[in-house]
C-alpha positions as CSV (number, residue, x, y, z in Angstrom):
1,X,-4.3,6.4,-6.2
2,X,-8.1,5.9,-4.9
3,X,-8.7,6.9,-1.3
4,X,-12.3,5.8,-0.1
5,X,-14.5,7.3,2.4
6,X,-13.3,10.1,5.0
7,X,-9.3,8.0,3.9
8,X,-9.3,10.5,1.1
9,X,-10.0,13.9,3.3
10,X,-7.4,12.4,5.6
11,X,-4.8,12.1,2.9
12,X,-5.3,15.8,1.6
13,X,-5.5,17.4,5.2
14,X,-1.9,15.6,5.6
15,X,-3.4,13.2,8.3
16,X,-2.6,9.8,6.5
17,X,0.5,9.0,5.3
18,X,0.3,5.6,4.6
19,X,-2.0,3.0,2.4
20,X,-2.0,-1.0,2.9
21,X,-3.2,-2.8,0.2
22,X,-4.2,-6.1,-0.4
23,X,-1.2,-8.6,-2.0
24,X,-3.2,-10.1,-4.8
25,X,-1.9,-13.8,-6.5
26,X,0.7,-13.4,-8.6
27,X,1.9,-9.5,-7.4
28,X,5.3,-9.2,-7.5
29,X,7.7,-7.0,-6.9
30,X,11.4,-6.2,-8.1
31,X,14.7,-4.2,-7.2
32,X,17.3,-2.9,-9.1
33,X,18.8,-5.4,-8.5
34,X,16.7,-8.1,-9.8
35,X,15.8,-9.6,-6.1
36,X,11.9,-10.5,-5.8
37,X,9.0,-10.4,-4.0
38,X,5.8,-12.8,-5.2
39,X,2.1,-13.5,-3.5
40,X,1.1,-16.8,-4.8
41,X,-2.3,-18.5,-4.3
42,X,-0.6,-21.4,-1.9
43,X,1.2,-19.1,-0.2
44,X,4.0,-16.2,-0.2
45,X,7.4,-16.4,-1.4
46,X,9.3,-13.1,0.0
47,X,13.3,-12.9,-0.9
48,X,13.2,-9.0,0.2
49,X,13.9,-7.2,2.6
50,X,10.6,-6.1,4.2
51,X,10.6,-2.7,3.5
52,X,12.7,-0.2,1.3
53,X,13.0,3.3,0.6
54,X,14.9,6.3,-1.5
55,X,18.2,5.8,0.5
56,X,17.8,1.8,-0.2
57,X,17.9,1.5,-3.7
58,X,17.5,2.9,-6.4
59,X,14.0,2.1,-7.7
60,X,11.3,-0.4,-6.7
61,X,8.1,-1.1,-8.3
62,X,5.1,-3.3,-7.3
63,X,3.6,-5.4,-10.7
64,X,0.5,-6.9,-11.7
65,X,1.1,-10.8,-13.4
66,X,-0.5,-12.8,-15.0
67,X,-3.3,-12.0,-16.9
68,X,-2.5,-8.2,-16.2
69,X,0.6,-8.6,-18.5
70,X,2.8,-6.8,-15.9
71,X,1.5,-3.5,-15.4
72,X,3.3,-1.5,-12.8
73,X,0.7,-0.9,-10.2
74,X,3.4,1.3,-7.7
75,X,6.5,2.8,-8.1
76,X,8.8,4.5,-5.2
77,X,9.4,8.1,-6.1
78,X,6.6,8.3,-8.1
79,X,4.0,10.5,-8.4
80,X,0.2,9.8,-8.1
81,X,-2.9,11.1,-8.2
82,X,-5.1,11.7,-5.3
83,X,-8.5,10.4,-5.8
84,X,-11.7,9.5,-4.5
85,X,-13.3,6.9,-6.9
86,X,-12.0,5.8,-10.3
87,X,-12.1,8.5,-13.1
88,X,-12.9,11.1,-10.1
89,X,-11.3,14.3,-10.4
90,X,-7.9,14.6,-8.6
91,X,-7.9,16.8,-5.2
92,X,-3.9,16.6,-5.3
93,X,-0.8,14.8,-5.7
94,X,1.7,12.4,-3.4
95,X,4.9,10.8,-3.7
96,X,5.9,7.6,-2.8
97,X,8.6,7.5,-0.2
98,X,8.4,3.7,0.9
99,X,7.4,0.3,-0.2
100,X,7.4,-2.8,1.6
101,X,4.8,-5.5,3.2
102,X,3.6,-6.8,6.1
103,X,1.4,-9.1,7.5
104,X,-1.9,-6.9,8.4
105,X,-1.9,-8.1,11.8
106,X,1.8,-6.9,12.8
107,X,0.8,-2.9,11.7
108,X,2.2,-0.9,15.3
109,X,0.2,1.6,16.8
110,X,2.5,4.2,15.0
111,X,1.8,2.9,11.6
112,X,-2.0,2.6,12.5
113,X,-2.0,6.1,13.4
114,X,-0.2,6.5,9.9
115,X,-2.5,4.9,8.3
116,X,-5.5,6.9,10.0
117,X,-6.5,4.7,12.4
118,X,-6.5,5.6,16.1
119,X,-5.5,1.9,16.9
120,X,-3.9,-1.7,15.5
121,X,-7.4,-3.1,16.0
122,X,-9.4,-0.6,14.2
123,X,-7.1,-0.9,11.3
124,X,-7.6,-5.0,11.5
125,X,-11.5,-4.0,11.9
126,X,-11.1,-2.4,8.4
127,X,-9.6,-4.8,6.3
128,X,-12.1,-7.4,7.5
129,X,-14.9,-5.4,6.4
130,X,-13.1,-4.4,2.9
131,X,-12.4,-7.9,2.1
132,X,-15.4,-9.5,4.3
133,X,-12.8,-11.6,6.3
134,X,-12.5,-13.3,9.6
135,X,-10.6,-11.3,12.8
136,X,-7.8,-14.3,11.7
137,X,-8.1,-14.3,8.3
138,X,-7.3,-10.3,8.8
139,X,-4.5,-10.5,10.9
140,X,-2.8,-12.9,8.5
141,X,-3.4,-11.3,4.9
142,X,-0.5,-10.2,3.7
143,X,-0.4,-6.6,2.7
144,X,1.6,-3.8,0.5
145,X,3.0,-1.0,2.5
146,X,3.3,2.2,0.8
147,X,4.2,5.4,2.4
148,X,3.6,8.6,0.9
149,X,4.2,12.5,1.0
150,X,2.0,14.5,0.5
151,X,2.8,17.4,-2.7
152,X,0.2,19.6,-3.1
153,X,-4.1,20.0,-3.0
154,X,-5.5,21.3,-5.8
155,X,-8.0,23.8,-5.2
């Protein structure tokens, strides 16, 4: 998983626990038991519940559609590589312990700090300048939530 900037040092010193990301159209994803989640251009379609974890169910995994041919971009319990920039070597490994999403405007101060941020607005500050949005357009993006532990740093 690419961490940018002084996100990845963060993630390695244990100080970030948790990554939003974007919903993209046509993400989706799926429980064991075959209830959804999609991000479509005209809107969002959610018929999960916001967030789940280990002790939830079973498995959950985030996809790619469309013309990504359904690649699993996340999986809870899974393992990942920590890394600065694509094709960069690895500086260690995390697991993810949680999935869900959120609008980026409803992140709480605790998930902020999670997240490396000292407060809700910085975060929001963030994602406009990452996606070269609007204070509004920030607030109501919708995001993935993933929450992580951290394994091990290599070297």
């Amino acid at each position: 998983m690419i961490f940018t900037d002084n996100r990845y040092e963060q993630v390695l010193r244990g100080q970030k626990t948790q990554t939003r990301r974007m919903m993209k159209e046509m993400e989706m994803g799926i429980g064991y038991d075959g209830r959804l989640c999609v991000q479509y251009s005209s809107g969002i379609c959610l018929a999960l519940p916001a967030y789940i974890d280990e002790q939830t169910v079973a498995y959950y995994k985030i996809y790619a559609i469309g013309h990504d041919t359904g690649r699993v971009k996340w999986e809870l319990g899974k393992t990942y590589a920590v890394q600065p920039k694509r094709a960069a070597k690895s500086g260690g490994r995390i697991k993810i312990t949680r999935l869900g999403y959120e609008l980026a405007g409803d992140i709480s101060e605790a998930d902020a700090i999670a997240e490396g941020f000292e407060t809700p607005q910085q975060f929001v500050e963030c994602i406009m300048q990452i996606y070269n949005l609007t204070e509004g357009q920030a607030r109501n993006t919708w995001m993935w939530v993933i929450e992580f532990e951290l394994l091990e740093v290599y070297g």
